[in-house]
PABA-399898 format. One record per residue (C-alpha): residue number from 1; residue in three letters; y, z, x. Coordinates in steps of 0.1 Angstrom, whole numbers, plus 2048, in hexadecimal, padded with zeros to 3 digits. Each point is the difference from the previous one (the first is absolute). Layout:
% residues N
<NUM, "ALA", <Y, Z, X>>
...
END
This chain:
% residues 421
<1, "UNK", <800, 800, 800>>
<2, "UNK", <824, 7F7, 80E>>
<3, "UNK", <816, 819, 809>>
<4, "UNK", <822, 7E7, 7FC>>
<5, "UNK", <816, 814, 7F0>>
<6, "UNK", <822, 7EE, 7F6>>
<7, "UNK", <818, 7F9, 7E1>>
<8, "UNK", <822, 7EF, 805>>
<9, "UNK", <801, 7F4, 7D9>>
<10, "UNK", <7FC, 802, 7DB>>
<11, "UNK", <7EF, 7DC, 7FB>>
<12, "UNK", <7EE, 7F3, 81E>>
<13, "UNK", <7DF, 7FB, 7FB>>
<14, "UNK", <7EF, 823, 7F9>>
<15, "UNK", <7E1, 804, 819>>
<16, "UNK", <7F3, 826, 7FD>>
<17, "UNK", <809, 818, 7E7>>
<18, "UNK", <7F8, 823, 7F6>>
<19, "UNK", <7F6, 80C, 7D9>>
<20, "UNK", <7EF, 818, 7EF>>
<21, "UNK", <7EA, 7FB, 7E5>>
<22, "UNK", <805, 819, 7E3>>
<23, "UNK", <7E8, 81B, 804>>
<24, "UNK", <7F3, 820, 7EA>>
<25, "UNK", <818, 81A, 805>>
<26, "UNK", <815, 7E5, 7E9>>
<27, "UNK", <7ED, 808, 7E4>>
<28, "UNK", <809, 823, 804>>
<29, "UNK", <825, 7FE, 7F7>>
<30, "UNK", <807, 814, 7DF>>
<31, "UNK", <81B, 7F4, 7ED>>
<32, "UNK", <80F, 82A, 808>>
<33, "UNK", <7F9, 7F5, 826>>
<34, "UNK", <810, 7DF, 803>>
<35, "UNK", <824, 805, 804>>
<36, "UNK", <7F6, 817, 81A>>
<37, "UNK", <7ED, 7E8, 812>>
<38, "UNK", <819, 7E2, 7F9>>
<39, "UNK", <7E9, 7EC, 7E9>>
<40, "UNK", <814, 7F5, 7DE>>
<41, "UNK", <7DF, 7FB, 7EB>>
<42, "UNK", <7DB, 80B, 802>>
<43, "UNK", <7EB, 7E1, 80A>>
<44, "UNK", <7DB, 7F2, 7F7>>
<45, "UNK", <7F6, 801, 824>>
<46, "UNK", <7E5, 7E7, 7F7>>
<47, "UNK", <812, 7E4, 7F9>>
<48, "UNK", <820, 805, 81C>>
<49, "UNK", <7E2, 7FE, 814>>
<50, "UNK", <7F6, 7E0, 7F4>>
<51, "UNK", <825, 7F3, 800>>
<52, "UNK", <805, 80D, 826>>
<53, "UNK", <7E1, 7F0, 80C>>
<54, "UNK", <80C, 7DD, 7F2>>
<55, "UNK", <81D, 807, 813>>
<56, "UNK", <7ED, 808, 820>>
<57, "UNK", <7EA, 7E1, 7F8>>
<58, "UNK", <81E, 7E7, 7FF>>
<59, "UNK", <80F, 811, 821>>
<60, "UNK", <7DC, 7FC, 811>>
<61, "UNK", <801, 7DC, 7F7>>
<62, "UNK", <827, 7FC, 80C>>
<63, "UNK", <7F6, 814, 821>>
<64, "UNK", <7DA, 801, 806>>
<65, "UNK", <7EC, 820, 7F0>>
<66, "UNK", <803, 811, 827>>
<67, "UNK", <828, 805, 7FD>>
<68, "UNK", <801, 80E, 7DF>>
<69, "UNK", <7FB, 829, 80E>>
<70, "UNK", <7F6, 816, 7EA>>
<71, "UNK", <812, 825, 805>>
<72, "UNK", <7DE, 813, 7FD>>
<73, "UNK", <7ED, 7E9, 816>>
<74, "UNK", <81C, 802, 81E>>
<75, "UNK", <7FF, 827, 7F4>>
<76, "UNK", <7DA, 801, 804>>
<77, "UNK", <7FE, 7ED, 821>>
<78, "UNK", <823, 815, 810>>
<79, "UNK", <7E9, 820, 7FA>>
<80, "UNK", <7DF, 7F0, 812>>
<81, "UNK", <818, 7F4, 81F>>
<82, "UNK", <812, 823, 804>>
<83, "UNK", <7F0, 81E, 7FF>>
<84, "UNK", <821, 813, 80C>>
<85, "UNK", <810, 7F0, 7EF>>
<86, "UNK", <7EC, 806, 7DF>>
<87, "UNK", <7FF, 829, 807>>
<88, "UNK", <821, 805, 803>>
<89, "UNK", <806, 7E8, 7E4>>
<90, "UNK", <7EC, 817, 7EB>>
<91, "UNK", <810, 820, 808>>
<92, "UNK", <826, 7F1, 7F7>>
<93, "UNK", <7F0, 7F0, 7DF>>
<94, "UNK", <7EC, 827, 7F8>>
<95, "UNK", <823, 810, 80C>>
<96, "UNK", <816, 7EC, 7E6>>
<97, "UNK", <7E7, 802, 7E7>>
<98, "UNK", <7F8, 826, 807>>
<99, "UNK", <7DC, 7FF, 7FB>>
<100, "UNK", <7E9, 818, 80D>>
<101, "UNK", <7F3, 800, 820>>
<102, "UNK", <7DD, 7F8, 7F4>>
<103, "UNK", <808, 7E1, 7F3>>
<104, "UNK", <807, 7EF, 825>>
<105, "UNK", <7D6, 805, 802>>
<106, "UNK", <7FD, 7EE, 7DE>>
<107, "UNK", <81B, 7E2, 80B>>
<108, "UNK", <7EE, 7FC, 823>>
<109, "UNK", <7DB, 802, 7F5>>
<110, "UNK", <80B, 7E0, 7EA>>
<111, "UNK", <7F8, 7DB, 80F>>
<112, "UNK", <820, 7EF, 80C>>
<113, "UNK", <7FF, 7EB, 7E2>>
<114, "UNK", <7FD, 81B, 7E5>>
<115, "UNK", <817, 813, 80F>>
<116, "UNK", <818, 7E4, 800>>
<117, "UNK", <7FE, 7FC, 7D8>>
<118, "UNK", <7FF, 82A, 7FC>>
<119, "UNK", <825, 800, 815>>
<120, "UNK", <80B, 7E2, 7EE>>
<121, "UNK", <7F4, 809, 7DC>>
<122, "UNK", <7FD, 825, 805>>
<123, "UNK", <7DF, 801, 7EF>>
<124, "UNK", <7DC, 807, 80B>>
<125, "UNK", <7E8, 7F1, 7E5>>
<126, "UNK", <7E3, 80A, 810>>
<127, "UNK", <808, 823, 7FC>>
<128, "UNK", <81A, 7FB, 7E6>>
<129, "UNK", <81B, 810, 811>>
<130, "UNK", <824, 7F8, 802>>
<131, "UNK", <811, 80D, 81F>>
<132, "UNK", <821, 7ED, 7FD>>
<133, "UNK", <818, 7F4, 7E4>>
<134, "UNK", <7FA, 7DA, 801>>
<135, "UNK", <81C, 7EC, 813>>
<136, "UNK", <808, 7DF, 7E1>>
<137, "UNK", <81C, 7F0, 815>>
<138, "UNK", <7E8, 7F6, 81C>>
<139, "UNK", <7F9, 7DF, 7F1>>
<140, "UNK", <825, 7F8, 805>>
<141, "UNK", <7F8, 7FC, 82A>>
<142, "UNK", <822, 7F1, 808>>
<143, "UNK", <80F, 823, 7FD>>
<144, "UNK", <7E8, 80F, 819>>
<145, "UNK", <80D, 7EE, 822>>
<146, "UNK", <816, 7DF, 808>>
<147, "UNK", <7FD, 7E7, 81F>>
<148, "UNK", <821, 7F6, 80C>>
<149, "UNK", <7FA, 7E8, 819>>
<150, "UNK", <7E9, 809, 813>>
<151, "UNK", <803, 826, 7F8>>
<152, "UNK", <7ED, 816, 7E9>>
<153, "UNK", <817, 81D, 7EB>>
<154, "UNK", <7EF, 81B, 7EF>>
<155, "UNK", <812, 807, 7E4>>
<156, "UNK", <807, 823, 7EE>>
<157, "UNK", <7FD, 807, 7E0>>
<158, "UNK", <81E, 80D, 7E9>>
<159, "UNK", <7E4, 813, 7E7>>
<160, "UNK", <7E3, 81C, 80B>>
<161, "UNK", <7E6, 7E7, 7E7>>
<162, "UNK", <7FF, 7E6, 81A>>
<163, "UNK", <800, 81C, 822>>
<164, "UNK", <7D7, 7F8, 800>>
<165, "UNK", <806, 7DB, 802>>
<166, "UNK", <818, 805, 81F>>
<167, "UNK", <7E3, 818, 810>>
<168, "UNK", <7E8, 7E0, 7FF>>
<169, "UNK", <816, 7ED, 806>>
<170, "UNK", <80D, 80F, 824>>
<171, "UNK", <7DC, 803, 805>>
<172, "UNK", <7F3, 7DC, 7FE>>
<173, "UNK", <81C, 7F3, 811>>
<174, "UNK", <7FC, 81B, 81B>>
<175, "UNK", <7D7, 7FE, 805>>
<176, "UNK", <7F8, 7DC, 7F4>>
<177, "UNK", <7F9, 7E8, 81D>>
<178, "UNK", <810, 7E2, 7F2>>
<179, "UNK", <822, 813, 805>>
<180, "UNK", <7F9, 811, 824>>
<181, "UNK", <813, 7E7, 80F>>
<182, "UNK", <822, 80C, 7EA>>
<183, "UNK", <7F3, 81F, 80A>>
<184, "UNK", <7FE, 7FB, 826>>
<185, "UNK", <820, 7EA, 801>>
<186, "UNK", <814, 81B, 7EF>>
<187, "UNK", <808, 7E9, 7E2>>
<188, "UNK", <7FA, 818, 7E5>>
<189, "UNK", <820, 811, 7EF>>
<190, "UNK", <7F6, 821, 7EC>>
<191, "UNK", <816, 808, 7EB>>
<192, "UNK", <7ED, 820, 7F8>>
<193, "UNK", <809, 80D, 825>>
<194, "UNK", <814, 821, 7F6>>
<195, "UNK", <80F, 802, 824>>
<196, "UNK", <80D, 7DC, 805>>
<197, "UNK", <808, 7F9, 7D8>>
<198, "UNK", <80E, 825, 7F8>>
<199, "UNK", <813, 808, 7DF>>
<200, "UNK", <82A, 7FA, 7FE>>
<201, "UNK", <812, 81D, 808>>
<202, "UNK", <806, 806, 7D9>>
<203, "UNK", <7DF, 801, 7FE>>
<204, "UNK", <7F8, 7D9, 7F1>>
<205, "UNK", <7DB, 7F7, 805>>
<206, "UNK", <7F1, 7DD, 810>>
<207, "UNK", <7EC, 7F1, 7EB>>
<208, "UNK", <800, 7D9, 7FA>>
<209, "UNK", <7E4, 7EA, 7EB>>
<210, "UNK", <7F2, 7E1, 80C>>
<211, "UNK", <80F, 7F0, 7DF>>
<212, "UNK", <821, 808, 80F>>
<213, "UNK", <7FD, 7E9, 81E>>
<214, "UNK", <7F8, 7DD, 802>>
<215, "UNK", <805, 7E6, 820>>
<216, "UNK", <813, 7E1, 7FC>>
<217, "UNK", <800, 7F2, 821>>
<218, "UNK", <7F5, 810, 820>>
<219, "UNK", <82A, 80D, 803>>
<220, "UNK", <802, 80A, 7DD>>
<221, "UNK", <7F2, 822, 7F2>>
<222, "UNK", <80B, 80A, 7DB>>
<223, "UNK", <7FD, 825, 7F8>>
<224, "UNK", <807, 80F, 7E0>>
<225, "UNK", <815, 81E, 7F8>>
<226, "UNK", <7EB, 809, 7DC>>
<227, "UNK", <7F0, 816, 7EE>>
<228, "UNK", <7E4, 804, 818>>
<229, "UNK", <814, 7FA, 824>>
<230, "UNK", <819, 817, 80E>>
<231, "UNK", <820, 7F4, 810>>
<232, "UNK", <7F8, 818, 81C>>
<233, "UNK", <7DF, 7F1, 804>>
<234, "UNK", <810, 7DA, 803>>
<235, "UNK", <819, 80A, 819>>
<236, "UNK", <7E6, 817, 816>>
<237, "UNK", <7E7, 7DE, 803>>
<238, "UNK", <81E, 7E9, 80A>>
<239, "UNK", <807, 815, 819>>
<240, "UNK", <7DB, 800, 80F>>
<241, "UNK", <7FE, 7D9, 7F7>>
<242, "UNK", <821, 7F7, 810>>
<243, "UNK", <7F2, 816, 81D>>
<244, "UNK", <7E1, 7EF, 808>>
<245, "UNK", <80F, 7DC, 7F8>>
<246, "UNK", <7E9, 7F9, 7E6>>
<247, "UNK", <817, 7F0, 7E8>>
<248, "UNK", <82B, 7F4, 801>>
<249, "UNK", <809, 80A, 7DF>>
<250, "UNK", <7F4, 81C, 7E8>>
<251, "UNK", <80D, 7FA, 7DE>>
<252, "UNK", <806, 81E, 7E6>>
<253, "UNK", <7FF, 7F6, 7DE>>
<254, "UNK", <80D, 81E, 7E6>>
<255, "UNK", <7F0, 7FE, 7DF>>
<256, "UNK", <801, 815, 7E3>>
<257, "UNK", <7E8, 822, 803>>
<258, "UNK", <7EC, 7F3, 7DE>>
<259, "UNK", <7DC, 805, 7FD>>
<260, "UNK", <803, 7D6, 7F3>>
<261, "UNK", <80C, 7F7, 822>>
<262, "UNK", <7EE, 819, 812>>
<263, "UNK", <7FE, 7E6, 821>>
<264, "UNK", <811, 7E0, 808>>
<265, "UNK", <7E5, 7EC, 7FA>>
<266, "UNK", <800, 80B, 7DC>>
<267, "UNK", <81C, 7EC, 7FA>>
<268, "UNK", <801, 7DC, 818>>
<269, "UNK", <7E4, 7F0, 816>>
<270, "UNK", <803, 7E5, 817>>
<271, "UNK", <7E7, 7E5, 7F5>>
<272, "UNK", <80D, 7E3, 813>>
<273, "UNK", <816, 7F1, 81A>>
<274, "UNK", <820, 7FE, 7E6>>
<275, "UNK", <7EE, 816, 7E5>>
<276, "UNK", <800, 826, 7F6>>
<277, "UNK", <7F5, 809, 7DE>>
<278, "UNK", <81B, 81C, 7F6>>
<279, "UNK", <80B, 815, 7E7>>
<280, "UNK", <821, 7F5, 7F6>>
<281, "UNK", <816, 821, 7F9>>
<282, "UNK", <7FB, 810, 822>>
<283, "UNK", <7FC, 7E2, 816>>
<284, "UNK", <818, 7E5, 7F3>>
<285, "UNK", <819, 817, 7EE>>
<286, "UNK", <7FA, 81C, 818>>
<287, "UNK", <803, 818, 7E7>>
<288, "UNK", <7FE, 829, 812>>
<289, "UNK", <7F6, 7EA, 821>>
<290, "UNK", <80F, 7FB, 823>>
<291, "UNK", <7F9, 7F4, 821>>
<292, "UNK", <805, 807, 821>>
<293, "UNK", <7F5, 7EB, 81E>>
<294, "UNK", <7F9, 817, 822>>
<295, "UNK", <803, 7E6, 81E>>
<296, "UNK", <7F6, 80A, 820>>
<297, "UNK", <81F, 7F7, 80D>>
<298, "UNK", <80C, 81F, 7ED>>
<299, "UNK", <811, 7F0, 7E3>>
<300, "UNK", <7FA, 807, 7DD>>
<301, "UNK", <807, 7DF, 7E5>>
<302, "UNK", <807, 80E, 7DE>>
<303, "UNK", <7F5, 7E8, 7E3>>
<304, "UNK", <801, 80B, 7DA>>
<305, "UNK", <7DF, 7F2, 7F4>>
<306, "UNK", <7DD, 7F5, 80B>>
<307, "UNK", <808, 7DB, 7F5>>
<308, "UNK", <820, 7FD, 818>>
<309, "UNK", <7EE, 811, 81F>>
<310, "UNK", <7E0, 7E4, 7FD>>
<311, "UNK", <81B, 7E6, 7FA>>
<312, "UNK", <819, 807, 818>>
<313, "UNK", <7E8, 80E, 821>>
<314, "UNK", <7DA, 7F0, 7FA>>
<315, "UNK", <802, 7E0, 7EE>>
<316, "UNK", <81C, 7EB, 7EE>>
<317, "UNK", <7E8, 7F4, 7E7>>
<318, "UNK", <7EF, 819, 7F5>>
<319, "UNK", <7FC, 7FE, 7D7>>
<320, "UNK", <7F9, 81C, 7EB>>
<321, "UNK", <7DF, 7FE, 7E5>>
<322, "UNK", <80A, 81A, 7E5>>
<323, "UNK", <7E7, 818, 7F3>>
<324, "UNK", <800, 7FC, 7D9>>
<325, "UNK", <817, 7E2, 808>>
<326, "UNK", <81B, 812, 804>>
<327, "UNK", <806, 80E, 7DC>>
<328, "UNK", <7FB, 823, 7EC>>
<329, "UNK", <7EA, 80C, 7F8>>
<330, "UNK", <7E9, 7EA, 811>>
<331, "UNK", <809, 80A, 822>>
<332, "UNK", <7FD, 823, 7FD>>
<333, "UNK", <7E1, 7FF, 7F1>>
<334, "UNK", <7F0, 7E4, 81A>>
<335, "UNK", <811, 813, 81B>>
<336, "UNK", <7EC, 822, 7F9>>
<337, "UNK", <7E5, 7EC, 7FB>>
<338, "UNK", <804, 7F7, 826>>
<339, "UNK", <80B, 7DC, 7FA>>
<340, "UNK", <816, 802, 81B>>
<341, "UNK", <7E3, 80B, 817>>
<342, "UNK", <7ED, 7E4, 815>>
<343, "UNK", <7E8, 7FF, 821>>
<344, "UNK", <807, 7DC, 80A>>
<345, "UNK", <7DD, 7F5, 812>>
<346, "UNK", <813, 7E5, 810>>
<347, "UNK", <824, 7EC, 7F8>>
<348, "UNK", <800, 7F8, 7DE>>
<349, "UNK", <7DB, 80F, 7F3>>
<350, "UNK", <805, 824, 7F2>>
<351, "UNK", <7EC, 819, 7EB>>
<352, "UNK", <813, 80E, 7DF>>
<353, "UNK", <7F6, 813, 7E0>>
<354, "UNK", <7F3, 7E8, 7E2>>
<355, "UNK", <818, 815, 7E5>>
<356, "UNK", <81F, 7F6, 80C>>
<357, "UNK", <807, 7DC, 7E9>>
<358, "UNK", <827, 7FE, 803>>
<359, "UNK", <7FF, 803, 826>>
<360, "UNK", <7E0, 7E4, 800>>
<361, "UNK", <81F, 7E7, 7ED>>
<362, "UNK", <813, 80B, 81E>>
<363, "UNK", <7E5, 7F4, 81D>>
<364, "UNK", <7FD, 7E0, 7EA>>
<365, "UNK", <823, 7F6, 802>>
<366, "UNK", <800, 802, 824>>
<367, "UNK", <7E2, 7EA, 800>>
<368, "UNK", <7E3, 81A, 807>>
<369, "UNK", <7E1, 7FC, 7F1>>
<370, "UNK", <7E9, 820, 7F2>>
<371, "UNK", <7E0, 805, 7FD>>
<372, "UNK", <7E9, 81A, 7F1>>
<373, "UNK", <7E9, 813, 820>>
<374, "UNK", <7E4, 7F7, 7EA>>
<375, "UNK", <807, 7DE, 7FE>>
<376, "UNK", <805, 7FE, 823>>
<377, "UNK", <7E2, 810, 80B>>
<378, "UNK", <7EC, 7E9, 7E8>>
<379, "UNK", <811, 7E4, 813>>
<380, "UNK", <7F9, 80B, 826>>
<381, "UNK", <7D8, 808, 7FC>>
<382, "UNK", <802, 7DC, 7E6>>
<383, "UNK", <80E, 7EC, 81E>>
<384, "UNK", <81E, 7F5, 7EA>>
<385, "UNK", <81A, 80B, 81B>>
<386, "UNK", <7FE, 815, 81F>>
<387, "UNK", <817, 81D, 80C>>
<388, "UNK", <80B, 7EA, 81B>>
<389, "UNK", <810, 7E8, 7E7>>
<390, "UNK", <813, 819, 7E8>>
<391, "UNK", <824, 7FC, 801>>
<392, "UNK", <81F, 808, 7EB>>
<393, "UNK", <7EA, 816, 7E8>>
<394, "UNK", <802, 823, 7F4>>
<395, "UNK", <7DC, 814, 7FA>>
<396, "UNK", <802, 811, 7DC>>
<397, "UNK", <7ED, 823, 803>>
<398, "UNK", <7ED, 811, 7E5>>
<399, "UNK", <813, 81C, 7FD>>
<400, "UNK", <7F4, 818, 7E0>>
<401, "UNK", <7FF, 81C, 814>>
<402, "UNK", <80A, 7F9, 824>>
<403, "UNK", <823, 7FF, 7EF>>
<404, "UNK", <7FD, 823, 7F0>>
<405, "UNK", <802, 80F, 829>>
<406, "UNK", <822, 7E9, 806>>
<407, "UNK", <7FF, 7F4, 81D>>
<408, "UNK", <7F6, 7D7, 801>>
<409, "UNK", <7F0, 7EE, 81B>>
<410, "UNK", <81F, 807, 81C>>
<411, "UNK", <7F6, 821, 7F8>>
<412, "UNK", <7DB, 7FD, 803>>
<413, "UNK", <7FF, 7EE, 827>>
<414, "UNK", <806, 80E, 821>>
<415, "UNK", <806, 7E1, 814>>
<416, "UNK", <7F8, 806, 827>>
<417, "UNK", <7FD, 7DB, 809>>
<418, "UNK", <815, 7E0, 7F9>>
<419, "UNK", <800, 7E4, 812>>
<420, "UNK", <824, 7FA, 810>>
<421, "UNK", <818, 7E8, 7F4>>
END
């Protein structure tokens, strides 16, 4: 397996990616539970299974099946590599989750890959014994890290529900072979570092959300301020990024704190060269949103909404595809339906819910096609047209209950790989 680790963009083509499939500790969510653990709805785990998995299967056949890696897989195969790495692993995760000390002979008497789903899930079938609350978000894997170029940044998380996810995550990226190399050459940023990403002197935390960042070009990192990302944070990882020359710019984009726009990718995507699909209040109106541009040079650029910053610094042409085309109530509700909220798998071929019709008018009149993932499936194992020849098309997801979690297929990739353009 490759260890090439290297992002400079939102739309080259996609080449290894990280996901979680939905797993049991989803099922336990309560409706009394799930504001606590930042799920809007209970789910039928069954069938966002089933939806997930044609997800995974189109990526696979985009990608190839080996550069679609699976969270508890990486998990499983971190904890065979490591076993240092593993104990003290255990002790931080018992600590946090103030178990009894008995329970470390129960977690390392399991095989690596049982005890991978029992930290994920926090559920022993065998035995029927839950250890843990269950972590929901982890399906959404871009929040967990981001490559920026060819650096890896562990994120923080603003809310305790997803602390577990951050413990894995720290974990695989620290004991997994594919990413010794970051390891070796120093080119992991942990954000979770207490001593070299300390509180504000008033006391504001660092925390930022992989939803919150996204590349445009190998000089071009967007962070944003939300309801999930501290300005602190932003400011305290520009500092380390302008440091170590990893990128020339580090853009903080200031959107309302709204659980509806709880990242920036919950309200634009780039999809294409001259295309972002965008919510039209916030990032054409710029409506409670600003911008500020930190050069390297030491300059900050001021602009007063998403839509002039794209325009004016990354590309003249850029156009704007509306969710809900642009009109109420149709983009609010296609908009928290994460219409806005696309993984392009290369220029011009993006994944997108199937319940969003206004904003599917919208990708027709800029001369996109869409197709079902059903319908393309069918098509691939038919013969009828290869991955290799899809272009100009966006992927309509089944999205029943992969919906109810909000987060849409942006959310639901961890990109570690894309060819550079």
């Amino acid at each position: 397996m490759t260890n090439q680790v290297n992002v400079s963009s939102e739309i080259a083509p996609l080449k290894r990616v990280i996901v979680h499939r939905p797993d049991q500790g989803i099922a336990r969510v309560s409706p009394k539970r799930a504001e606590e653990l930042l799920f809007d709805d209970i789910v039928f785990l069954p069938q966002m299974q089933e939806e997930h998995d044609i997800f995974t299967e189109l990526l696979k056949a985009f990608m190839g099946e080996e550069n679609v890696l699976e969270t508890t897989t990486l998990l499983s195969e971190a904890l065979e590599h490591d076993a240092d790495a593993k104990d003290e692993m255990l002790n931080r995760i018992m600590d946090y989750e103030e178990l009894p000390s008995n329970y470390k002979d129960i977690l390392t008497s399991l095989p690596n890959d049982v005890l991978a789903e029992v930290l994920v899930s926090g559920y022993y079938p065998k035995e029927d014994f839950f250890l843990f609350d269950p972590i929901p978000n982890f399906i959404f894997t871009r929040d967990i890290a981001v490559t920026v170029n060819d650096h890896v940044i562990i994120t923080k998380a603003a809310k305790e529900a997803r602390f577990r996810e951050n413990f894995l995550t720290r974990f695989i990226f620290w004991a997994h072979p594919i990413f010794s190399k970051l390891k070796n050459e120093n080119r992991i940023i942990n954000l979770n570092h207490v001593d070299k990403f300390p509180p504000s002197r008033k006391g504001e935390p660092v925390s930022i959300e992989g939803g919150d960042m996204m590349m445009l070009n190998e000089d071009y990192l967007l962070i944003g301020a939300s309801e999930r990302t501290t300005e602190h944070a932003i400011h305290s990882l520009k500092k380390a990024l302008m440091e170590r020359g990893v990128v020339k710019n580090v853009v903080q984009i200031t959107i309302p704190s709204d659980r509806s726009y709880m990242h920036i990718d919950t309200i634009f995507t780039q999809i294409n060269h001259n295309h972002v699909v965008a919510f039209k209040p916030i990032v054409v109106d710029g409506l409670g949103s600003y911008i500020n541009v930190y050069g390297q040079d030491g300059v900050t650029r001021h602009y007063h909404s998403i839509k002039e910053f794209l325009v004016s610094e990354i590309n003249s042409k850029m156009e704007f595809i509306l969710s809900g085309q642009g009109e109420s109530p149709y983009q609010e509700r296609e908009q928290w339906t994460d219409a806005c909220n696309l993984v392009a798998v290369r220029p011009g071929v993006a994944f997108t819910y199937d319940r969003n019709p206004k904003t599917e008018i919208a990708f027709h009149e800029k001369g996109y096609k869409t197709i079902h993932a059903h319908d393309l499936l069918a098509d691939f194992k038919s013969g009828k047209i290869t991955p290799e020849e899809v272009e100009n098309t966006i992927i309509l997801l089944p999205s029943n209950e992969l919906s109810r979690a909000r987060g849409g297929s942006h959310c639901m990739t961890c990109p570690i790989e894309r060819e550079m353009m």
